[in-house]
C-alpha positions in Angstrom: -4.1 -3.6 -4.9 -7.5 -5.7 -5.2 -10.4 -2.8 -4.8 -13.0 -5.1 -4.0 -12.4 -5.8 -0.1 -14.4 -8.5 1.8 -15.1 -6.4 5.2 -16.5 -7.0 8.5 -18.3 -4.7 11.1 -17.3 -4.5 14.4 -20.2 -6.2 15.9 -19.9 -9.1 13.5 -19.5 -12.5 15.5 -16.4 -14.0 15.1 -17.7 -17.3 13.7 -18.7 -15.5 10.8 -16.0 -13.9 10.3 -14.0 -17.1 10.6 -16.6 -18.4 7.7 -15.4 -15.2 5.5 -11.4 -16.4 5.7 -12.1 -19.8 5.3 -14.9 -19.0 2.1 -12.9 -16.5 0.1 -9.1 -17.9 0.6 -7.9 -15.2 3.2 -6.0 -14.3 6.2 -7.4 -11.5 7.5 -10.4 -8.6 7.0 -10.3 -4.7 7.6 -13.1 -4.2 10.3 -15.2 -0.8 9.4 -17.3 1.8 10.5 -20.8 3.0 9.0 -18.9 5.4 6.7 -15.7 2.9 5.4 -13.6 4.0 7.8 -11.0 1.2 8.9 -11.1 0.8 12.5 -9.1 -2.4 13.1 -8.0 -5.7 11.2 -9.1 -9.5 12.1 -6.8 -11.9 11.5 -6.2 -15.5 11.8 -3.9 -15.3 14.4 -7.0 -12.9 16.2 -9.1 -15.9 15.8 -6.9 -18.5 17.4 -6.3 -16.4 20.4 -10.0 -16.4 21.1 -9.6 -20.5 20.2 -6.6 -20.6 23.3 -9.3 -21.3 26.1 -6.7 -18.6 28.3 -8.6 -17.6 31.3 -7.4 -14.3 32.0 -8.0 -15.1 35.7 -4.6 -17.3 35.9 -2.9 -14.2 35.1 -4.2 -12.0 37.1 -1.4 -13.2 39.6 1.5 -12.6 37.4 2.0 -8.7 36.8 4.7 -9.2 34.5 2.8 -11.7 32.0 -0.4 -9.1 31.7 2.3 -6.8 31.0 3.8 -8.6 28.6 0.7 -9.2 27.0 0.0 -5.9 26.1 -3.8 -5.9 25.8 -4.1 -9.2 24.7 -5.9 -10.8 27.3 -9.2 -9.0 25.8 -9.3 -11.2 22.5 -9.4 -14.3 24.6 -12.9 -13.9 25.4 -13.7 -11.8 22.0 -17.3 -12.7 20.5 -16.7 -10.2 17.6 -15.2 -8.9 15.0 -14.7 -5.6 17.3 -13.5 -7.4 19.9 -11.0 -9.0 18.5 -9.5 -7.0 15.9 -5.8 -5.5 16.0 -5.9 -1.6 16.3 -5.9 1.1 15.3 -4.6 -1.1 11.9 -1.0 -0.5 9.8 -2.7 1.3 6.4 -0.7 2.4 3.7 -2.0 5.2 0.6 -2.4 4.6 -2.6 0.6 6.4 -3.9 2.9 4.6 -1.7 5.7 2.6 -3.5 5.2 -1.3 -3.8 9.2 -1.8 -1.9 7.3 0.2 1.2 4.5 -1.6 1.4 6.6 -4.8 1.4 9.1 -3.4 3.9 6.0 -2.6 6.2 4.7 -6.6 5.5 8.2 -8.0 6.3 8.7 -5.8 9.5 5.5 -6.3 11.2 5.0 -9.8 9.9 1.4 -9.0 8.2 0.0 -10.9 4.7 -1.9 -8.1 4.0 -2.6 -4.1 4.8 -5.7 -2.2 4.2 -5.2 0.8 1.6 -7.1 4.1 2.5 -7.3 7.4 1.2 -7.7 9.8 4.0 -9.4 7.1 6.2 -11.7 5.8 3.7 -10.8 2.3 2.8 -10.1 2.0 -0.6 -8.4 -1.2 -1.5 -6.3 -3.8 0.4 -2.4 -5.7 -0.8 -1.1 -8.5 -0.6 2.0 -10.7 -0.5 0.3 -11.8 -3.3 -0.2 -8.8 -5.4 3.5 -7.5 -4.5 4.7 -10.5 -6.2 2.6 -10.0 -9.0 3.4 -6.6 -9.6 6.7 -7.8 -10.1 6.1 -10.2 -12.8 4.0 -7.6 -15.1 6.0 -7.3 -18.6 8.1 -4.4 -19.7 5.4 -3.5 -22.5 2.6 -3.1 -20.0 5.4 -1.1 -17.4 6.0 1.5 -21.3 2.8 1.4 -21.7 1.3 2.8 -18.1 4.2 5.3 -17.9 3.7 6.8 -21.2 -0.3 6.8 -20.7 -0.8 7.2 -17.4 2.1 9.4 -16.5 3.3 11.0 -19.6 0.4 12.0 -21.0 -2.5 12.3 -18.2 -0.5 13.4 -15.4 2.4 15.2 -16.8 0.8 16.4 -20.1 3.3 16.1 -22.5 2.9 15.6 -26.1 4.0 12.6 -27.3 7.8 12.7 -28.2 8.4 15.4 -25.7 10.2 12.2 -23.5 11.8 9.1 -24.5 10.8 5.9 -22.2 12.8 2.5 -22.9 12.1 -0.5 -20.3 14.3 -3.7 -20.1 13.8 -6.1 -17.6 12.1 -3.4 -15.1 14.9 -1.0 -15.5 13.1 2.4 -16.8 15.2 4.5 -18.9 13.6 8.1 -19.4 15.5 10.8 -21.6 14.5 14.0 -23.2 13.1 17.4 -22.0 10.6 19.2 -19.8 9.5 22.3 -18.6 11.0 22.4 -15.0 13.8 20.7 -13.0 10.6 20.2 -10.6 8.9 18.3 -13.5 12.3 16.4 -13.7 12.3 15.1 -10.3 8.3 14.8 -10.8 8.3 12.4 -13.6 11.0 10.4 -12.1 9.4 9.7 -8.5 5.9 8.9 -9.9 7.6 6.5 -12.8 9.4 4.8 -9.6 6.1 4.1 -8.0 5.1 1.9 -11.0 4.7 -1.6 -9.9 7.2 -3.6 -11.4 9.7 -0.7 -12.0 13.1 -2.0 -10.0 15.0 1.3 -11.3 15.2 4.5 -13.3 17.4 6.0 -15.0 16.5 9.7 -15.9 18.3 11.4 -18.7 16.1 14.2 -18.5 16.7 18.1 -19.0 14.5 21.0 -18.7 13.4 24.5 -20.0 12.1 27.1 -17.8 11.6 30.8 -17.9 14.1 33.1 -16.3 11.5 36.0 -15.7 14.0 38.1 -14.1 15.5 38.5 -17.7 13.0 38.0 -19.7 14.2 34.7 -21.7 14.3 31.3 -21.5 17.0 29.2 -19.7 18.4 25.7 -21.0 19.6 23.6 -18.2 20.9 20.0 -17.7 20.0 16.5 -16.8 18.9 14.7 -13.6 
């Protein structure tokens, strides 16, 4: 995701935010509130429907074409940002897997979706990045799972698990502490942009506290 988010308020006029698209390459801007909060999105296709010249008052007529569209009548006459954003807006999380994200572009026909943590805007994706996630190498895909997941999440020494990439396709063999780790390591290695599959050869060790020993168990 790109952290650094061009952003409007809601009572910014529309002209500039038509300025901001045209000035920094971009289809569309999260609209937020005094404390990040996302509120809405402004698109290009928001902009054009205020460009339409529609009077609402030829529809007024027709019950079944103000029905039809849905609220839409509004951003004909929108002067800002406010006015004429889409909302509430589709936001995704950070942990959320790049094949969702895309899935949720695709379906709802959107360039780009605002990333938030709790409702704090905290990033935004793009077609763009999607596709770029998928062209990263496999040596920077080893190298974030066996720093960033391996190591600072997971905590395991280095050894402890075996990590081979070819082509996107993670393999992962060797042992941890819990089947839960198991599973664990495996959905947060899947998450990695530019992973297309894992394979995880993994077993585990956990304590059996009922009989006081240690149990060896199988693989994932």
């Amino acid at each position: 995701m790109t952290r650094d988010v061009v952003t409007v308020a809601p009572d910014t006029p529309l002209k500039d935010v038509a300025r901001l698209l045209v000035a920094n390459g971009i289809s569309g801007v999260p609209v937020c509130g005094a404390n990040g909060e996302v509120l809405g999105v402004v698109s290009e296709a928001d902009i054009l429907r205020r460009e339409e010249g529609f009077s609402p008052e030829l529809a007024r007529p027709i019950a079944w074409l103000v029905d039809k569209l849905d609220g839409e009548l509004g951003k004909i006459g929108a002067r800002t940002a406010g006015e004429a954003m889409t909302a509430p807006a589709l936001t995704v999380r950070p942990t959320q897997h790049a094949s969702e994200v895309a899935r949720l572009m695709v379906d709802h026909m959107i360039n780009r979706v605002p990333v938030v943590s709790g409702d704090k805007l905290v990033g935004i994706v793009s077609r763009a990045d999607l596709v770029r996630a998928f062209t990263r190498s496999d040596a920077e895909i080893e190298r974030e799972i066996r720093q960033e997941v391996l190591l600072e999440l997971m905590l395991l020494p280095p050894g402890e698990v075996d990590v081979s990439v070819e082509n996107g396709r993670v393999v992962l063999s060797g042992r941890v502490g819990t089947r839960e780790d198991a599973e664990l390591l495996e959905r947060c290695v899947r998450r990695i942009p530019g992973v297309l599959d894992v394979e995880a050869e993994l077993g585990w060790t956990h304590d059996d506290s009922r009989r006081g020993r240690r149990v060896e168990s199988g693989r994932t």
